[in-house]
VEXMIKE-427366 format. One line per field, with one value per residue: residue number from 1; residue in one letter; x, y, z of N, C-alpha, C in turn. Coordinates in Angstrom, 3 decimals, always signed. Each point is the difference from the previous one (the first is absolute). Example, Ala and Ser with C-alpha at 12.3 -4.5 7.8 and 13.67 -1.06 7.14 Angstrom:
% residues 2
num c(1;2)
residu c(A;S)
n.xx c(+13.190;-0.350)
n.yy c(-5.690;+1.050)
n.zz c(+7.800;-0.720)
ca.xx c(-0.890;+0.820)
ca.yy c(+1.190;+1.190)
ca.zz c(+0.000;+0.060)
c.xx c(+0.900;-0.770)
c.yy c(+1.200;+1.090)
c.zz c(+0.000;+0.730)
***
This chain:
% residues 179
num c(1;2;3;4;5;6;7;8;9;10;11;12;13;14;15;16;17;18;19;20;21;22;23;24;25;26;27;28;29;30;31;32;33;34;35;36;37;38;39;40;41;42;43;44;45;46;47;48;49;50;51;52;53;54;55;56;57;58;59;60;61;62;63;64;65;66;67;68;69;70;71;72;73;74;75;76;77;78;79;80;81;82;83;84;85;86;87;88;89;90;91;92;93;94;95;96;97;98;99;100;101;102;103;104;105;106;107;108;109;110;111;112;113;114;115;116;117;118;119;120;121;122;123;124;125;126;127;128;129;130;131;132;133;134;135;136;137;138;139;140;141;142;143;144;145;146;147;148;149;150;151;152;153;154;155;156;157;158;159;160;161;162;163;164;165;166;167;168;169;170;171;172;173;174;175;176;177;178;179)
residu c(X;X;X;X;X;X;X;X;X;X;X;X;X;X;X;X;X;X;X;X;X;X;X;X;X;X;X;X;X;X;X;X;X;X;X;X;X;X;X;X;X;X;X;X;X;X;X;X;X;X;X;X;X;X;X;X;X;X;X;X;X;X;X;X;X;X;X;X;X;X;X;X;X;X;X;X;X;X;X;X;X;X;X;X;X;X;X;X;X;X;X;X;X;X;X;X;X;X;X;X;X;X;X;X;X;X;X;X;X;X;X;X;X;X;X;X;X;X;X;X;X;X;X;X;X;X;X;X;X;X;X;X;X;X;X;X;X;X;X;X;X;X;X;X;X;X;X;X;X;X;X;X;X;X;X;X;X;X;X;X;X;X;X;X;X;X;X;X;X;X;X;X;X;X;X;X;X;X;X)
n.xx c(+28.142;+0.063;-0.918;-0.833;-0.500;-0.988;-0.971;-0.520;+0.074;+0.675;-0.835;+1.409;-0.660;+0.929;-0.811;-0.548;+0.730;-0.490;-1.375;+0.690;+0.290;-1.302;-0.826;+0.705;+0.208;-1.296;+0.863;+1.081;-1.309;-0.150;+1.039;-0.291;+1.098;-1.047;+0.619;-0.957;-0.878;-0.136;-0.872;-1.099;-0.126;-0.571;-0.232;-0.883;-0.349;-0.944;-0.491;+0.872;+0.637;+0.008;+0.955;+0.335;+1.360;-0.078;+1.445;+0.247;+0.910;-0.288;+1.380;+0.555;+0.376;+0.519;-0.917;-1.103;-0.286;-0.247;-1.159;-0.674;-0.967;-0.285;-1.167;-0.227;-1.077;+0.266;+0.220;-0.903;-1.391;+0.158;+0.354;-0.902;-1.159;+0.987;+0.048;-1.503;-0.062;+0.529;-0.996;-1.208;-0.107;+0.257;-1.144;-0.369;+1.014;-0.188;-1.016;+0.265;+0.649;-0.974;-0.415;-0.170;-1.261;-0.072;+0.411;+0.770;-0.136;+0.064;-1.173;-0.793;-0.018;-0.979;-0.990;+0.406;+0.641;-0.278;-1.464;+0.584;+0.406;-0.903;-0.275;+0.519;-0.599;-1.236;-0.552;+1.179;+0.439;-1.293;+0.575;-1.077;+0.163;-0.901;-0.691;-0.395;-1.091;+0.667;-0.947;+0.237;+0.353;-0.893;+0.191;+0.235;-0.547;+0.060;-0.254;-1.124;+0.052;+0.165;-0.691;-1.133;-0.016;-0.383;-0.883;+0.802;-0.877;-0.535;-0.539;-1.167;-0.034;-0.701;-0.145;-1.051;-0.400;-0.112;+1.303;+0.590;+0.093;+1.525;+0.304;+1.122;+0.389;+1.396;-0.359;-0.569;-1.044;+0.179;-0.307;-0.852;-0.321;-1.628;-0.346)
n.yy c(+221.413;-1.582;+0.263;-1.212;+0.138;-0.824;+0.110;-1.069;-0.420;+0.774;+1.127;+0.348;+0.557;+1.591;+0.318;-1.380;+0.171;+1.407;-0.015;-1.205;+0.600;+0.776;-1.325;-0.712;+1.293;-0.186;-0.837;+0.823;+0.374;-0.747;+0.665;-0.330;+1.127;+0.389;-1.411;-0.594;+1.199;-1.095;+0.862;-1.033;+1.194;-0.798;+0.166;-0.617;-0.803;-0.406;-0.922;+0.647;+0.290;+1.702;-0.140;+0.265;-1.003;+0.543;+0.004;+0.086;+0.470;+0.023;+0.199;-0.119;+0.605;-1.171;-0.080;-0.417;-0.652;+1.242;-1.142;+0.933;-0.649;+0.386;-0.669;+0.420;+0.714;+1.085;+0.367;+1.350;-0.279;-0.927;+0.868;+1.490;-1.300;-0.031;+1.447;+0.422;-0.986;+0.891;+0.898;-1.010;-0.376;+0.889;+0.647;-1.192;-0.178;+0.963;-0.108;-1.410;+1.021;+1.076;-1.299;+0.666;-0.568;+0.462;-1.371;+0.925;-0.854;+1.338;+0.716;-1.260;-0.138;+1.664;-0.336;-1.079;+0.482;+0.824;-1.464;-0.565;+0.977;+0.129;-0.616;+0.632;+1.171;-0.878;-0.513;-0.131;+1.083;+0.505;-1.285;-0.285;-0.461;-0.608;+0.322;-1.211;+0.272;+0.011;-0.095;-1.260;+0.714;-0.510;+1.559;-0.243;+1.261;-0.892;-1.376;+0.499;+0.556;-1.535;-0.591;+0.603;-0.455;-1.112;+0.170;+0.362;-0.893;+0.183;-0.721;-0.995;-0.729;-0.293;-1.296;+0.741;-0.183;+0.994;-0.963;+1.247;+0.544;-0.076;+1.409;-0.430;+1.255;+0.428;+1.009;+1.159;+0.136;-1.148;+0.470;-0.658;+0.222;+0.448;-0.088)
n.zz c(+121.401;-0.468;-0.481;+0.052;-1.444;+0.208;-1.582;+1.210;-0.621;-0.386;-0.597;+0.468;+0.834;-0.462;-0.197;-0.554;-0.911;-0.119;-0.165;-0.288;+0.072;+0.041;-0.347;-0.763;-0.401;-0.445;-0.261;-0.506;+1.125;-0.096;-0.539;-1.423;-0.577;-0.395;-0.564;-0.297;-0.904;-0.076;-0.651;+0.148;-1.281;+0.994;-2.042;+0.564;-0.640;+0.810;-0.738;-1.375;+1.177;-0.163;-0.381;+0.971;-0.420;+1.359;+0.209;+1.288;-0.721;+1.290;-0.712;+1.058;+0.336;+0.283;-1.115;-0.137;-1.737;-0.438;-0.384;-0.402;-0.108;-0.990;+0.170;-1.377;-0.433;+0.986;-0.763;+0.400;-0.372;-1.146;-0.633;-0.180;-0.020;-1.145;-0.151;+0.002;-0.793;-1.302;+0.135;+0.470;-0.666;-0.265;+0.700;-0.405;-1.445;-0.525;+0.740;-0.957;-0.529;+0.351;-0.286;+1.657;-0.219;-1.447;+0.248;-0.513;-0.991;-0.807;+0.672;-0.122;-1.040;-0.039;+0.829;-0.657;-0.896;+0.362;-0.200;-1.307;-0.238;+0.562;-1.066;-1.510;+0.350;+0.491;-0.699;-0.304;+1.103;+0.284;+1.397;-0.734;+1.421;+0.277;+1.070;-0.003;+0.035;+1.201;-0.828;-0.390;+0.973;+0.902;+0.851;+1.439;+0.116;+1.264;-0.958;-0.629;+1.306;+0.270;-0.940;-0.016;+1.322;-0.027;-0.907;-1.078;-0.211;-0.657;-0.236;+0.845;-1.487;+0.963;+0.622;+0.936;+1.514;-0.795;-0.627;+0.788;-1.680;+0.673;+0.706;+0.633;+0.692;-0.099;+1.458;-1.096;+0.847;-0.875;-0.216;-0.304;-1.241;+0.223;-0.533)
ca.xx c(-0.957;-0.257;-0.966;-0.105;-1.289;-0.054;-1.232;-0.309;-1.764;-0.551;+0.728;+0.045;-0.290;+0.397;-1.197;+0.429;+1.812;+0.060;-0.917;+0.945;+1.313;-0.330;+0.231;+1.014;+0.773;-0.459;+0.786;+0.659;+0.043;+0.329;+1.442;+0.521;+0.843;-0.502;+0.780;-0.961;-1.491;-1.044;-1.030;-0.256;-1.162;-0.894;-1.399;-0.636;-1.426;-0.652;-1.382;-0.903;-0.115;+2.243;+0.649;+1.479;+0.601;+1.303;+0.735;+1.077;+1.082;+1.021;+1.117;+0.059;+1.884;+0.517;-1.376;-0.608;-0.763;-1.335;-0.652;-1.585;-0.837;-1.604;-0.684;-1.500;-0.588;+0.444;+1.665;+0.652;-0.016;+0.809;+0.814;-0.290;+0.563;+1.031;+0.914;+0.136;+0.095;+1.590;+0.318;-0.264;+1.621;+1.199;-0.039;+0.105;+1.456;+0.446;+0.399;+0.656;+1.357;+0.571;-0.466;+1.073;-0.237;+0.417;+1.857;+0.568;+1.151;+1.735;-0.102;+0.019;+1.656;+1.036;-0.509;+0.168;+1.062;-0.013;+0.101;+0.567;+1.289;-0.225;+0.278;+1.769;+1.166;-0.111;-0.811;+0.906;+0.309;-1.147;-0.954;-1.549;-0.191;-1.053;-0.455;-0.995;-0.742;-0.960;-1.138;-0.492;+0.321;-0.651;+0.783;-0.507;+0.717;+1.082;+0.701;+0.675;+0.492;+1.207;+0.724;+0.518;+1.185;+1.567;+0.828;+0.504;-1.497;-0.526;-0.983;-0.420;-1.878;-0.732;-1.759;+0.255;-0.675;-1.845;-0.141;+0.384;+1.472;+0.304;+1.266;+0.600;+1.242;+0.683;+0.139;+1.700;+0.270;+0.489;-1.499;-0.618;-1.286;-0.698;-1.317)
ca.yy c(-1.048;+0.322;+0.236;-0.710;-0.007;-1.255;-0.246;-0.947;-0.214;+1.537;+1.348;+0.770;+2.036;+0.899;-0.332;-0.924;-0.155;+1.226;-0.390;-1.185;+1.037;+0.972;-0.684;-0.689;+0.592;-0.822;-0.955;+0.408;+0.769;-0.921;+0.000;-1.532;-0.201;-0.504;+0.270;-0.356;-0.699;-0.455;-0.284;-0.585;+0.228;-0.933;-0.115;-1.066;-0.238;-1.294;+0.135;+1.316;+1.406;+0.347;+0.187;+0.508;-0.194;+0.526;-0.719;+0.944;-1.040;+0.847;-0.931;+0.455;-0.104;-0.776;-0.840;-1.237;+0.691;-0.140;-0.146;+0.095;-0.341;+0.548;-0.160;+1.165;+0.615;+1.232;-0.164;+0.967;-0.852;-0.861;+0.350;+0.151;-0.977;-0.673;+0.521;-0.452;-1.394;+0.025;+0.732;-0.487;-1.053;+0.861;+0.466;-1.028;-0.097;+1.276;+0.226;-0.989;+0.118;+1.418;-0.186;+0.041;-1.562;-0.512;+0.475;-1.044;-1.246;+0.744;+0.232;-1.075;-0.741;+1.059;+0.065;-1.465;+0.503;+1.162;-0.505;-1.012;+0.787;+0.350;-1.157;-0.258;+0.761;-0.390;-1.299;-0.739;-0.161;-0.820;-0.690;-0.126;-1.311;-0.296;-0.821;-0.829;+0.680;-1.217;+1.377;-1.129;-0.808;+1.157;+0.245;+1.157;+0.939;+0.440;-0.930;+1.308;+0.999;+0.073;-0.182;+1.167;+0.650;-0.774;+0.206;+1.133;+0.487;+1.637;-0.967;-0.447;-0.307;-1.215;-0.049;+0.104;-0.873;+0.391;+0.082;+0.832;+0.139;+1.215;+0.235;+0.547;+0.617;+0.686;+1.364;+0.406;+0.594;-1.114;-0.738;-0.867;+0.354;-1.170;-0.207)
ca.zz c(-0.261;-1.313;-0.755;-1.442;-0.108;-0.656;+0.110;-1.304;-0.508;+1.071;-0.230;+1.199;-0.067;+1.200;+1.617;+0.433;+0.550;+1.167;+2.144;+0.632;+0.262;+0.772;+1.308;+0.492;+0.521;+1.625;+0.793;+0.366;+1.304;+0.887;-0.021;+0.581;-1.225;-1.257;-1.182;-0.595;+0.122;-1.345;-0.132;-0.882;-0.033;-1.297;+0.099;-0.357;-0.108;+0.639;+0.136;-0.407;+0.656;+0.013;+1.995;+0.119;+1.456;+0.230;+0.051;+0.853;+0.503;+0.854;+0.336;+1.220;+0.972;+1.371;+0.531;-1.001;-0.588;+0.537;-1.226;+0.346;-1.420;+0.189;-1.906;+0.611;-1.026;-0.506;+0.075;+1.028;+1.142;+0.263;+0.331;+1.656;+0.826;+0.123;+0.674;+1.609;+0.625;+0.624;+1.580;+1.083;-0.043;-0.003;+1.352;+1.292;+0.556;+0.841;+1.485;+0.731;-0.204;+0.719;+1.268;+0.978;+0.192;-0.680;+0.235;-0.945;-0.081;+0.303;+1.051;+0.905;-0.044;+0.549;+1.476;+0.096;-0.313;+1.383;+0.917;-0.040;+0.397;+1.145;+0.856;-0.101;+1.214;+1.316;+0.481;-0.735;+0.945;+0.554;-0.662;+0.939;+0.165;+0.677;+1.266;+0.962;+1.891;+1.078;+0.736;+0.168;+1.399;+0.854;+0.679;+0.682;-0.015;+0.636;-0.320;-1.453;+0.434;+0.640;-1.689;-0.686;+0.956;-0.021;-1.456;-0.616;-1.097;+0.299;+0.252;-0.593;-0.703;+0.628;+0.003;+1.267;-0.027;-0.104;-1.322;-0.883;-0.225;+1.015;-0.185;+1.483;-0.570;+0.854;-0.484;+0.548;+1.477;+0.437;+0.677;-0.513;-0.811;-0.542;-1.212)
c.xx c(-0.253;-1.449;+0.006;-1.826;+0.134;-1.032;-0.394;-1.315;-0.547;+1.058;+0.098;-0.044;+0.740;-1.016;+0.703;+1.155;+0.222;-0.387;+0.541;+1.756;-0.342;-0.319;+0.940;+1.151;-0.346;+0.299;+1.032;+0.167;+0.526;+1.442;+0.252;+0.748;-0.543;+0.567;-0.698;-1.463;-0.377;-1.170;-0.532;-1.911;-0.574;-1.666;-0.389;-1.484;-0.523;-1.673;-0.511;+0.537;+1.531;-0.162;+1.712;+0.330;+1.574;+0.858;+1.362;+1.228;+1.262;+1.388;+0.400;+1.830;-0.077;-1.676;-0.475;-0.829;-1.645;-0.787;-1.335;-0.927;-1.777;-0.751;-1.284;-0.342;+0.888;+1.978;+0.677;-0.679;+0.949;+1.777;+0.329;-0.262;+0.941;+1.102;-0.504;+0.273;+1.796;+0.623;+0.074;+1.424;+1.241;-0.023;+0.275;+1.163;+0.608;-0.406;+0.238;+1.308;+0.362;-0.714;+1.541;+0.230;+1.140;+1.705;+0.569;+1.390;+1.463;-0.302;+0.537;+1.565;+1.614;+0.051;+0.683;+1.431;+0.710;+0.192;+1.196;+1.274;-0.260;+0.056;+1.338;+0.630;-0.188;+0.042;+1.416;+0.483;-0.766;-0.905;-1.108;+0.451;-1.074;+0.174;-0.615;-0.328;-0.420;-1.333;-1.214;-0.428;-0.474;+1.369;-0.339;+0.630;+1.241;+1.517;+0.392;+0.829;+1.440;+0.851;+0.934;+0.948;+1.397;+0.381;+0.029;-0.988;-0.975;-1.484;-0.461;-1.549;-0.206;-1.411;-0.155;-0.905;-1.912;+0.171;+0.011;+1.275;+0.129;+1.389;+0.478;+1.207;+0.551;-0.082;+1.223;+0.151;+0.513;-1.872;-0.405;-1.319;-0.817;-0.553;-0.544)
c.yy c(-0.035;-0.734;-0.315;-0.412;-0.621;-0.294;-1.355;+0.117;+1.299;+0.887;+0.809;+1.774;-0.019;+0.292;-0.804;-0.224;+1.185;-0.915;-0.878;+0.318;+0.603;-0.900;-0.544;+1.047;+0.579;-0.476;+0.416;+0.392;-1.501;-0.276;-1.810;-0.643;-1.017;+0.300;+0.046;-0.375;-0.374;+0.046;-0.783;-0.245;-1.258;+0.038;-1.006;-0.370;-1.123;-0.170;+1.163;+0.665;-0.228;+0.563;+0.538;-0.357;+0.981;-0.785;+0.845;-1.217;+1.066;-0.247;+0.784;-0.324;-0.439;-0.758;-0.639;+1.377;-0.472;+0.618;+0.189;+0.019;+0.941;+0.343;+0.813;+0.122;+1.029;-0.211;+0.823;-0.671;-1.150;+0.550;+0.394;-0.798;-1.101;+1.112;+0.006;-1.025;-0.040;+0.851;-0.448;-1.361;+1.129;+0.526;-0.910;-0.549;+1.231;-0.391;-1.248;+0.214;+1.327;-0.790;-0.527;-1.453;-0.944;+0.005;-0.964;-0.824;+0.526;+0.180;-1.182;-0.239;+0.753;-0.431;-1.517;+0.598;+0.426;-0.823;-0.812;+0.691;+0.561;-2.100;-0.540;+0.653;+0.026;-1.353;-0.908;-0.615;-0.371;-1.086;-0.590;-1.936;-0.619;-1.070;-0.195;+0.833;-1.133;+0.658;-1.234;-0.700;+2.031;-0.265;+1.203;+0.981;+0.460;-0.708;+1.143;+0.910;-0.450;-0.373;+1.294;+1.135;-0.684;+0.185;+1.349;+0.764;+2.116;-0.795;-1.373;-0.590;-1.374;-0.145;-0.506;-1.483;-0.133;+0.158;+1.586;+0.307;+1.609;+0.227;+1.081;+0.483;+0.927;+1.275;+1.079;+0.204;-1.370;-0.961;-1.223;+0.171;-1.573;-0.141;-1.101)
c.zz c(-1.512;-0.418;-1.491;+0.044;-1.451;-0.432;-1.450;-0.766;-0.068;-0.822;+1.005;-0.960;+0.800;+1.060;+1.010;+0.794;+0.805;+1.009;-0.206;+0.308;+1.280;+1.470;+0.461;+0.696;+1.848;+0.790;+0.558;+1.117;+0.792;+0.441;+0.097;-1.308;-1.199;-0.911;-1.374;-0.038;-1.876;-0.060;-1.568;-0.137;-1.523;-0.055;-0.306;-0.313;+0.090;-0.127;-0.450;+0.968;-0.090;+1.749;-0.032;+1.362;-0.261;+0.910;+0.675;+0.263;+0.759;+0.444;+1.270;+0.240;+0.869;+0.422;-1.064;-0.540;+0.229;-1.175;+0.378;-1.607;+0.747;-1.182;+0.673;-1.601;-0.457;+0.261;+1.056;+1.386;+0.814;+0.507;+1.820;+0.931;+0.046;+0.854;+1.572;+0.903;+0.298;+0.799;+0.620;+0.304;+0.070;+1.257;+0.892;-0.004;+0.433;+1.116;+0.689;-0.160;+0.971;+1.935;+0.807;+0.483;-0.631;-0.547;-1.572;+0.021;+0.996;+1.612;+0.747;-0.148;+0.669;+1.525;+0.271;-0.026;+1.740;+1.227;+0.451;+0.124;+1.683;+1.320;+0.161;+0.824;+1.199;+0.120;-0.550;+1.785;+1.373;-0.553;+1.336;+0.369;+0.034;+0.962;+0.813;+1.334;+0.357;+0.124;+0.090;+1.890;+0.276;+1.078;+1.308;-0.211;+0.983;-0.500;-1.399;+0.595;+0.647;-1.422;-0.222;+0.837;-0.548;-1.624;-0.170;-0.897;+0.606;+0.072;-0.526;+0.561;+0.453;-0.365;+1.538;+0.243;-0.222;-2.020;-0.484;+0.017;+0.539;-0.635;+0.677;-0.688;+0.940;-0.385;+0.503;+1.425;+1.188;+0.200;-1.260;-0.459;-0.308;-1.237;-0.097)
***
C-alpha cells in the first residue's frame, strides 16, 4: 500500500504525518488490496476561525475509489473521524464481497457456461412437442377407463363429471389407479 500525505495551506510535522500513517495502516485488516491511500490535509480560515479538513482518497483493486472529506477544529480530530468513517465503508465492502450471497460476473458466466454445454449434450437430440388435452368436455369415469384400456398410454388426466380434474393410471399388478 502506498501512502502519500499531502498538506495545503498547512505545514505538515512529523507528528502529524506519524498518527496519519499510523491510521491509515489501519486499513489494511480488511484484506481488500489497497493500492493506494492519499491523504490531503488543508488549513483553512473562515470568518476569523482556522479549521482543518482532512481528505482520504482510497484507490482500491478491482472496485471504485473511495473518497471520504471531514473538517473539525483539531486536525487529529478531523483526521480520526475521517478514518472512521472509512472503516465503516471498507468493512461494508469487505463483507459485501466475503458474503456467500454474493456471486460474481466470472461465477455467473462460469454456471451459463456449464449450462449451456449440459443442454448441448442432451437437449440437441430431445425435443419437447406440445399438445392440446381435451380436458375441456367432462367425461365418466367408466368411458376414462375403457380409453385408457384400448391405448398404449401408462395413464391419463380427465375432468370427471363433478368438474374435477382426475387421473387414472395403470398399475403394475395389472389393476387401474384413481386420483
Amino acid at each position: 500500500m502506498n501512502i502519500s500525505i499531502v498538506g495545503r495551506h498547512f505545514d505538515l510535522t512529523e507528528a502529524i504525518k506519524s498518527h496519519i500513517e499510523a491510521v491509515v495502516s489501519t486499513l489494511e485488516k480488511y484484506h481488500l488490496d489497497i493500492l493506494q491511500v492519499r491523504a490531503i490535509i488543508s488549513g483553512e480560515e473562515k470568518k476569523g476561525k482556522r479549521g482543518f479538513t482532512v481528505e482520504f482518497t482510497v484507490a482500491i483493486a478491482h472496485s471504485n475509489t473511495v473518497v471520504i472529506k471531514q473538517r473539525d477544529k483539531d486536525v487529529y480530530a478531523a483526521a480520526d473521524m475521517a478514518i472512521d468513517r472509512a472503516h465503516k465503508v471498507l468493512r461494508r465492502l469487505h463483507e459485501k464481497l466475503v458474503d456467500k450471497k454474493h456471486t460474481t460476473v466470472e461465477e455467473i458466466n462460469a454456471a451459463q457456461i456449464l449450462k449451456d454445454e449440459a443442454y448441448e449434450a442432451y437437449g440437441s437430440d430431445d425435443e419437447i412437442v406440445p399438445m392440446d388435452l381435451d380436458l375441456h368436455k367432462p367425461v365418466e369415469i367408466e368411458d376414462a377407463l375403457e380409453s385408457l384400456k384400448s391405448s398404449s398410454q401408462q395413464f391419463i388426466v380427465f375432468n370427471d363429471m363433478e368438474a374435477k380434474m382426475r387421473v387414472m393410471y395403470k398399475r403394475t399388478d395389472g389393476k387401474y389407479g384413481l386420483y
